[in-house]
C-alpha positions, -999 to 999 in steps of 0.1 A, spaced: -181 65 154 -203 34 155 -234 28 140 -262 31 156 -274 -2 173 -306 -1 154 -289 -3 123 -265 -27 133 -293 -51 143 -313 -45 114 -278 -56 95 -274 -83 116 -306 -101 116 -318 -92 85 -294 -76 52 -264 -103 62 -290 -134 67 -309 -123 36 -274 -118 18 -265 -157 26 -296 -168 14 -296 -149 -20 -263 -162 -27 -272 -197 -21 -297 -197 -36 -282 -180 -69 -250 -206 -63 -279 -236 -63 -292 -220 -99 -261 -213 -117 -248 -247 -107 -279 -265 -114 -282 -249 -151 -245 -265 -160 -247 -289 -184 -237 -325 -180 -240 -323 -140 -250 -355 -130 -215 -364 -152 -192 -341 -133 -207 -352 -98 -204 -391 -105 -164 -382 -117 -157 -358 -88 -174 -385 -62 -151 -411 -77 -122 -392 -77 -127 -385 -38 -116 -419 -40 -86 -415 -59 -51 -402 -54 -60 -372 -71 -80 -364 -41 -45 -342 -35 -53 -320 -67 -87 -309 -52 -70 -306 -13 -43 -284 -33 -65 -259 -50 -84 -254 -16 -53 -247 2 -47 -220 -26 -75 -204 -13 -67 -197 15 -33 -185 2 -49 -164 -22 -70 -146 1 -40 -146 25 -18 -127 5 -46 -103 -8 -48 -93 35 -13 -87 35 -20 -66 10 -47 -47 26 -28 -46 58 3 -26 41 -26 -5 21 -39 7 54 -9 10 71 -7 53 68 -43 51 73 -52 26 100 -31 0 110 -47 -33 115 -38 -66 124 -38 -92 100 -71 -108 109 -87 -77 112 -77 -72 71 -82 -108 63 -122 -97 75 -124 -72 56 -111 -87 27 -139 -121 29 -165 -93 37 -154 -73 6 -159 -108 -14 -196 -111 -1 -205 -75 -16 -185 -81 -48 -208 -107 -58 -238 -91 -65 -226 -56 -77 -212 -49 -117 -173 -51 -118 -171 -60 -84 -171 -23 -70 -191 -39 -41 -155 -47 -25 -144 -16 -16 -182 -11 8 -169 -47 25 -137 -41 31 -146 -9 46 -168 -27 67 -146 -33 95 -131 4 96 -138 30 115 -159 56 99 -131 84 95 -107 60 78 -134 46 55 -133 76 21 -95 70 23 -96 31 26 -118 30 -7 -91 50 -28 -61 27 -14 -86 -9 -24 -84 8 -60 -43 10 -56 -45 -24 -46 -66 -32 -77 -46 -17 -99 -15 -33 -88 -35 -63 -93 -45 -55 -132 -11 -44 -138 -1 -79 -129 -26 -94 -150 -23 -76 -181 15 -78 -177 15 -118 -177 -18 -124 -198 1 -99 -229 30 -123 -224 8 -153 -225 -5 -138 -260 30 -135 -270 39 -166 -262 10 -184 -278 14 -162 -311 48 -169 -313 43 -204 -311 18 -206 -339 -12 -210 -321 -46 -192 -329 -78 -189 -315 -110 -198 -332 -130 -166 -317 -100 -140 -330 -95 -127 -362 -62 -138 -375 -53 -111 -392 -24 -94 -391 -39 -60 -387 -57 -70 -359 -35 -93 -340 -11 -54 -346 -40 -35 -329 -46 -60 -299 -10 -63 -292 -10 -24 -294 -40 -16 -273 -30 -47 -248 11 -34 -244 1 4 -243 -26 1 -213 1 -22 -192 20 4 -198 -3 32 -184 -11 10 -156 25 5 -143 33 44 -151 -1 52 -131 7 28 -98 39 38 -97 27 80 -98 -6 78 -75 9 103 -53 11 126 -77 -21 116 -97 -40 121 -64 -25 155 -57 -31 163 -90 -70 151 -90 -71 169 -53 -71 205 -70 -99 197 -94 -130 220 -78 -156 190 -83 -133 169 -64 -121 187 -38 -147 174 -10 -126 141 -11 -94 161 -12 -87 146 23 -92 109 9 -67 109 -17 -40 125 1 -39 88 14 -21 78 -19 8 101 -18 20 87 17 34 56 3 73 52 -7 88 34 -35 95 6 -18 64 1 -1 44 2 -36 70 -24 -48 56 -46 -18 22 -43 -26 33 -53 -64 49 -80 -51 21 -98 -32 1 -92 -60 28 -111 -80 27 -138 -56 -12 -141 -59 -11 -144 -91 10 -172 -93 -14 -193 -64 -40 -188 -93 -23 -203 -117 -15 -230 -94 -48 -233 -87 -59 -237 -125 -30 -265 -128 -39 -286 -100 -76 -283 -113 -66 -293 -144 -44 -322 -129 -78 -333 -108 -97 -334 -138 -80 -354 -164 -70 -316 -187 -32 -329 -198 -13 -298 -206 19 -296 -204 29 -267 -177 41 -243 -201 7 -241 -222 -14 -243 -188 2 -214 -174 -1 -197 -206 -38 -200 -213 -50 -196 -178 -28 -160 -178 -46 -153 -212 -76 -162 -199 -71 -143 -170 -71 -109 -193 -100 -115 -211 -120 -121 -182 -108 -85 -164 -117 -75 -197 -149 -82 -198 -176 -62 -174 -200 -81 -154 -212 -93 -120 -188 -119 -104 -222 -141 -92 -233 -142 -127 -204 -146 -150 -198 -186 -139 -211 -190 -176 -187 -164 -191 -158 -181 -176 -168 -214 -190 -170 -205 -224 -138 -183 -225 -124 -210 -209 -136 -234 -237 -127 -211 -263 -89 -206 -247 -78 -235 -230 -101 -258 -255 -81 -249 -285 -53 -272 -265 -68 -299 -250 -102 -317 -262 -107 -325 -225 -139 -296 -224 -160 -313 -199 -130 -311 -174 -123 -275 -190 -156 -266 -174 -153 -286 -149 -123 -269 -141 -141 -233 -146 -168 -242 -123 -146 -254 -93 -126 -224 -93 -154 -200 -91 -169 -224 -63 -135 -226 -44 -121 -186 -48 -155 -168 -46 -188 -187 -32 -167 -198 3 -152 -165 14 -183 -152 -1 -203 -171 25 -174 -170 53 -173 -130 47 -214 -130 51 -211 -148 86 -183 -129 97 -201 -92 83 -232 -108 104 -208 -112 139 -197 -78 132 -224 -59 133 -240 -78 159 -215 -72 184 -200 -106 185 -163 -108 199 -142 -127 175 
């Protein structure tokens, strides 16, 4: 069932416009209240001059594989539910980006992705973005636990951790055990969402979550997969970054504190718009104990946030516009 058109124009001409313009203008404030900017333009001009160009043109490219690979994912998500093309889940997938921005922990996504759904497939297609997210943590936790590891091992600390041995026992405790739940839980949705189903206070979505127990081994393993593969574009992303900016680490330690940094920022609650300063400190605070290289470390920070969330933030706002106006794509 289709909105009516009275709400469609009214999202149309007025909540996606004014959407776009909140977001630039919060891009223009964030960016403008980094420190040392009129430093990091003059180096990234000149460097648009310079064979490292190819850093920059890499990282972009990620994008698009990064969002690429998260549609295939929402393609095979919705597959029990409502098959769509491709395109079709790449949209929903740049609209969910726009919404993410503004709302705590990004719970936003799920109302973009939705978006482009019908309205009976829409209660289901929320609880199958949280498999996909979960997938997605599991994968994060998994590689930023064995980043810890590795770092540990090697005798490296961080300033901002105490380096005790009590509490390095408890992170590695707390960190380990909730990988562990995550990978029992993704693996047993079907039977978590039956199980959730007979509770009396959630029966009225009983209907929603039956979506999760539709899904076979192997098509789980798919979706965990993909996630892997994302994964990897971002820390290829943080390496050619790195590469663009003048941050010499050798591959290992780059991989390493990017996957470490990676956990502490899923970590850490917040709104995706506002946490540009977040990331640059944790980056700082990670990849700083490494490399003395912090304006690029920021730099760094600040261009990935730019490049993986403000344009298919924007993109998904013109595209959520076109949608509810009725444009043909």
């Amino acid at each position: 069932m289709k909105p009516p058109r009275t709400i469609k124009s009214w999202i149309a001409y007025v909540l996606a416009p004014l959407l776009l313009l909140v977001l630039a203008i919060s891009v223009y404030n964030q960016v403008r209240s980094q420190p040392n900017l009129a430093e990091a333009w003059l180096y990234i001009s000149q460097s648009f001059f310079s064979s490292s160009i190819w850093w920059l043109f890499a990282a972009l490219i990620g994008m698009l594989f990064n969002w690429g690979l998260e549609a295939l994912k929402w393609q095979r998500l919705l597959s029990h539910t409502e098959p769509v093309s491709f395109t079709r889940a790449f949209r929903g997938v740049l609209t969910g980006v726009s919404f993410t921005l503004f709302t705590p922990n990004r719970i936003g996504e799920y109302l973009g992705r939705i978006w482009h759904l019908s309205a009976d497939s829409r209660g289901a297609a929320v609880c199958l973005s949280i498999t996909g997210g979960i997938a997605q943590l599991f994968i994060t936790a998994l590689f930023g636990m064995g980043a810890f590891e590795f770092l540990w091992k090697g005798g490296f600390t961080l300033s901002f951790l105490p380096d005790y041995p009590l509490s390095i026992f408890f992170l590695r405790f707390i960190g380990w055990s909730t990988t562990i739940v995550l990978l029992v839980l993704y693996f047993n949705l079907g039977a978590a969402g039956n199980f959730l189903s007979r509770l009396r206070w959630l029966r009225s979505i009983q209907n929603w979550m039956q979506a999760l127990t539709k899904f076979s081994l192997k098509e789980l393993s798919l979706v965990l997969a993909l996630s892997f593969f994302r994964y990897l574009v971002f820390l290829g992303q943080y390496f050619f970054l790195f590469q663009f900016f003048g941050v010499e680490l050798p591959i290992s330690l780059s991989f390493s504190t990017v996957a470490f940094l990676f956990l502490a920022l899923a970590m850490i609650p917040g709104v995706a718009l506002a946490e540009l300063g977040v990331r640059g400190q944790l980056s700082l605070w990670i990849v700083g104990a490494f490399s003395t290289n912090s304006l690029g470390i920021v730099f760094t920070a600040t261009t990935i946030w730019f490049i993986n969330l403000i344009l298919p933030a924007l993109a998904g706002g013109v595209l959520m516009m076109k949608n509810a106006s009725g444009i043909k794509e």
